[in-house]
C-alpha positions as CSV (number, residue, x, y, z in Angstrom):
1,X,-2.9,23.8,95.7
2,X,-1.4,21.1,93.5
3,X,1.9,22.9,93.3
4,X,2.3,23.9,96.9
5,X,1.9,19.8,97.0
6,X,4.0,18.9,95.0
7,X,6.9,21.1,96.3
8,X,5.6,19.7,99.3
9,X,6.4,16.0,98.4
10,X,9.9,17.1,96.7
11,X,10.8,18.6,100.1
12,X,9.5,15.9,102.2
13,X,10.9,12.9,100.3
14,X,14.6,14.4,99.8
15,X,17.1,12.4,101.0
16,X,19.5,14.8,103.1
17,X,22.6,14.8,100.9
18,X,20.6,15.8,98.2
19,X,18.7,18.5,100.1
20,X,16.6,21.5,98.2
21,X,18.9,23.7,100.1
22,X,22.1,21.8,98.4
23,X,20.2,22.0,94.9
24,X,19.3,25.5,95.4
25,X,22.7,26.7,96.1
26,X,22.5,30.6,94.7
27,X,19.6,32.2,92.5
28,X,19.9,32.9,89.2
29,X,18.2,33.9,86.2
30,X,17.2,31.2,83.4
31,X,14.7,31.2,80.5
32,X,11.7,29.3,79.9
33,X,11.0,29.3,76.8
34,X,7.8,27.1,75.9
35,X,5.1,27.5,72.5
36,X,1.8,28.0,72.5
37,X,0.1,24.4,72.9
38,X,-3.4,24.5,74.7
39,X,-4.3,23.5,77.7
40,X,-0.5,22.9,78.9
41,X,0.6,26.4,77.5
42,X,-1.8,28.8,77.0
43,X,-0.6,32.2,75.4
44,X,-3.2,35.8,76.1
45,X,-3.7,37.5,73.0
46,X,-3.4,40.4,75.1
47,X,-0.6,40.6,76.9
48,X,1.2,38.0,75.0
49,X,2.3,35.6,78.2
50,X,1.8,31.9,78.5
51,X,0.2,30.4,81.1
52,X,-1.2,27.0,81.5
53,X,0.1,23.3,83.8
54,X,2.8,23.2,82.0
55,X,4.2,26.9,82.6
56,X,3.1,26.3,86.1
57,X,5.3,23.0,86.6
58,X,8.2,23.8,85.2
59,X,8.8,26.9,86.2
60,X,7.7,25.8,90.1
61,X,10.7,22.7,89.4
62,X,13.1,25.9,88.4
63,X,12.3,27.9,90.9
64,X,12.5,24.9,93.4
65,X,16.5,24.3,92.1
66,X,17.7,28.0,92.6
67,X,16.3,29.9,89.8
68,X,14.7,32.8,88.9
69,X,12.4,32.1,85.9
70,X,12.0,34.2,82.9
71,X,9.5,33.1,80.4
72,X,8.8,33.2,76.7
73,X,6.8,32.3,74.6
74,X,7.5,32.5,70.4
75,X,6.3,31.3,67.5
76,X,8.5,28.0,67.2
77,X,10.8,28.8,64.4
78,X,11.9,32.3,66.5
79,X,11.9,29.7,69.8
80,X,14.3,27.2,68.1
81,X,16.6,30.1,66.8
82,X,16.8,31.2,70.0
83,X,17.4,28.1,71.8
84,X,20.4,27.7,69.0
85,X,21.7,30.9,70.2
86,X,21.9,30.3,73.9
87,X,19.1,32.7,74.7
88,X,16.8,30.7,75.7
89,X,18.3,28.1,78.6
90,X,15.2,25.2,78.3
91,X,12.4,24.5,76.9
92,X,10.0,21.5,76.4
93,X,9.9,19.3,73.6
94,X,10.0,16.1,71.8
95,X,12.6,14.4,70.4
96,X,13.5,14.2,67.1
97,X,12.8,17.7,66.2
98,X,15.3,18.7,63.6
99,X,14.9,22.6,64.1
100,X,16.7,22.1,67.6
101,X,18.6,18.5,66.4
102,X,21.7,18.5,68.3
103,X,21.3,21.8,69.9
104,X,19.7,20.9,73.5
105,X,20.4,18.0,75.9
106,X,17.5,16.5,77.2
107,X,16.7,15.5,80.9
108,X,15.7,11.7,80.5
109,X,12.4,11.4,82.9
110,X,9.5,12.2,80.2
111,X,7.8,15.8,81.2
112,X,4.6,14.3,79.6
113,X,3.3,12.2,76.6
114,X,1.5,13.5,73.3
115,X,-0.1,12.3,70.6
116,X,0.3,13.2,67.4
117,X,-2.5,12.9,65.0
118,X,-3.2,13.3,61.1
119,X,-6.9,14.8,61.1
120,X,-8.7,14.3,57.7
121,X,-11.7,16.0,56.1
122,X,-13.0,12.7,54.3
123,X,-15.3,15.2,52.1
124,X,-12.5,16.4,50.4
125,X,-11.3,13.8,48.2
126,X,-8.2,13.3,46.2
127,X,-6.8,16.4,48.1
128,X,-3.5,15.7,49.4
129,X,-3.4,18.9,51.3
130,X,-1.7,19.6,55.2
131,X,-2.2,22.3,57.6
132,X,0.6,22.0,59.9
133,X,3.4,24.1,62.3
134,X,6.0,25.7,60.9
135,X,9.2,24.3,61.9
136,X,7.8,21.0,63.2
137,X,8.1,18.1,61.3
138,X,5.8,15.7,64.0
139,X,8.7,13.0,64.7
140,X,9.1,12.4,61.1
141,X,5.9,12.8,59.8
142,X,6.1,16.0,57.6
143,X,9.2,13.5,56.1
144,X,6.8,10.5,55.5
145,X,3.5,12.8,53.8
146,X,5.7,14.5,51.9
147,X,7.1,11.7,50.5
148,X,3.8,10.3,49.6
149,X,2.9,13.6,47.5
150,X,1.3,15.9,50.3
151,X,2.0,19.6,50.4
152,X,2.2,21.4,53.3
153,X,0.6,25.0,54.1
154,X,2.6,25.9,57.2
155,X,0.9,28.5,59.9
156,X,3.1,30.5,62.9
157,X,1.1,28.2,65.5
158,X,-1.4,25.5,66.6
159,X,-4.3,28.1,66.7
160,X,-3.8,29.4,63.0
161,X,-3.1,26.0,61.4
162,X,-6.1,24.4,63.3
163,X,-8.6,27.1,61.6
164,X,-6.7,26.9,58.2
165,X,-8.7,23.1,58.4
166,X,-11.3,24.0,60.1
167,X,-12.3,26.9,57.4
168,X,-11.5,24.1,55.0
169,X,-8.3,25.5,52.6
170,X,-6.5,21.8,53.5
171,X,-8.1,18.2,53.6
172,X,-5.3,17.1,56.7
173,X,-4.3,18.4,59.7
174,X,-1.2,17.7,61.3
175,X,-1.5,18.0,64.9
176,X,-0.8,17.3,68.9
177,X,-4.3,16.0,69.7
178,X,-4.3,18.2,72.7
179,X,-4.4,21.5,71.4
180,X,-7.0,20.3,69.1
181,X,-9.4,18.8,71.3
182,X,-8.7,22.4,73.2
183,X,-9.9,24.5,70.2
184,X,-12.5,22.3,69.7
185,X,-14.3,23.0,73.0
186,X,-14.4,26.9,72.2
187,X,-15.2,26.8,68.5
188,X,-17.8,25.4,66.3
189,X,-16.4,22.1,64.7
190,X,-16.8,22.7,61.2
191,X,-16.1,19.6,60.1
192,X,-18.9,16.7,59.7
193,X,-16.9,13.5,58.5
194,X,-13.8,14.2,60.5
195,X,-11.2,11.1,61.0
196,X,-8.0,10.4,62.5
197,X,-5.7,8.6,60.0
198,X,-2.7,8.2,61.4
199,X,-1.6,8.8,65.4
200,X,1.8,8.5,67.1
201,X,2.0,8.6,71.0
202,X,5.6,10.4,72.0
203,X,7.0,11.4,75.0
204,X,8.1,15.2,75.6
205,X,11.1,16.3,78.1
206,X,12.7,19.2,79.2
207,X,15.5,20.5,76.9
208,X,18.6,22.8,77.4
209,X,20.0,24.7,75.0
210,X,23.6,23.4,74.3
211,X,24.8,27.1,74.2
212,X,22.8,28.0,77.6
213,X,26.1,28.9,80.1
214,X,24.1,27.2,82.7
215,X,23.8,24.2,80.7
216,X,25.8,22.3,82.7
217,X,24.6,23.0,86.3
218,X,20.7,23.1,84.9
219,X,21.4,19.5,83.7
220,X,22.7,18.2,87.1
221,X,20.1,19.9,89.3
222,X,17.2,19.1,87.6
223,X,18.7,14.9,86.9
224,X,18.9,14.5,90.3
225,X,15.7,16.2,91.3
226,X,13.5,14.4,88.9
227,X,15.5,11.0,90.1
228,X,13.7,11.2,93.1
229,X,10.4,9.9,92.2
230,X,9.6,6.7,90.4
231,X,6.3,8.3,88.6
232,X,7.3,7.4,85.2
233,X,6.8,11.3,84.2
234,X,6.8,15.0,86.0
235,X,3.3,15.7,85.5
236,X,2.3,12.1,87.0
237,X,4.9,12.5,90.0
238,X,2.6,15.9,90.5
239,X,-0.8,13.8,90.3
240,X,-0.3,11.1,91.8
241,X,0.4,13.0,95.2
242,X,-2.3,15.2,94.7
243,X,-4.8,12.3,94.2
244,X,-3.2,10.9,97.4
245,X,-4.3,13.9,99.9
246,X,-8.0,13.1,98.8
């Protein structure tokens, strides 16, 4: 229901020389590649696909431009290798990552904003210890920690690096608060003097690959489509008219 009203207010407010129909002007084949970050992106053990409002939104704003959308889903470091290759077309993420620096262009209209946190286990003193995401270094601060003396254990996602703390092998956890607060509300909390330490609030956009061939074209249809709306992000331009209709 929220995305058939959201399409609905993109189709609706389009101004004609900027129709759909002109944005959408043959279909073609991109990939979506996002990580595993609960509750936007949620991967099945299972089957291995992502799911999750984030999945949903973009591929919906994709599909809305002319595309068909292929999606995957990685550990990061394999997503940012593939993302340097050309394989994947876009993804979502912050800026400031230096696994992907200089290898995507981003679309400027924030997809969303995160916060970063530093979780500590204040039991566990003198430990300078940090469960954390391989291939992310959190806007800069892996860089600051380990300057200050921490060491890093690095796990393939947010799941496994989240239970590395929680079973108590590291007295920090570096983490997007989101996921966490997600694991949280299916597993026992293991922790009883948890604090946050340190927290940075960041924007995340939608990124193509520099190497994508659609690069170009992706870039223009989805700047002006975004432009249309003066939510200050994608998810809020979704919202906002949803909370409207009740």
């Amino acid at each position: 229901m929220r995305i058939f009203i959201f399409v609905m207010f993109i189709l609706l407010y389009t101004p004609l020389n900027v129709s759909a129909e002109a944005l959408a002007t043959e279909t073609q084949k991109v990939v979506l590649g996002v990580v595993e970050f609960p509750p936007l992106v949620i991967k099945n053990k299972e089957t291995q696909d992502c799911y999750g409002e984030a999945v949903t939104i973009s591929r919906t704003i994709l599909e809305l431009v002319g595309y068909q959308v292929e999606v995957e889903c990685p550990p990061p470091a394999r997503l940012f290798e593939r993302i340097r290759k050309g394989h994947v077309d876009i993804t979502l993420n912050v800026k400031g990552t230096k696994a992907i620096e200089n290898t995507v262009t981003f679309i400027e209209k924030p997809f969303s904003y995160l916060s970063i946190v530093l979780m500590t286990n204040s039991k566990l003193k003198n430990n300078k210890t940090v469960a954390a995401i391989r291939g992310y270094d959190y806007v800069g601060m892996r860089q600051e920690l380990e300057r200050e003396g921490y060491t890093f254990f690095d796990m393939p996602n947010s799941s496994d690096a989240i239970q590395l703390f929680q079973f108590g092998r590291t007295s920090h956890l570096a983490t997007y608060e989101a996921p966490y607060l997600f694991h949280i509300k299916s597993h026992a909390n293991s922790i009883d003097d948890l604090v946050v330490s340190l927290r940075k609030d960041i924007p995340t956009f939608l990124a193509i690959s520099n190497a994508s061939t659609k690069k170009e074209e992706l870039s223009d249809k989805l700047s002006r489509l975004l432009a249309l709306s003066d939510n200050e992000t994608v998810i809020e331009q979704m919202q906002t008219k949803d909370n409207g209709t009740r």
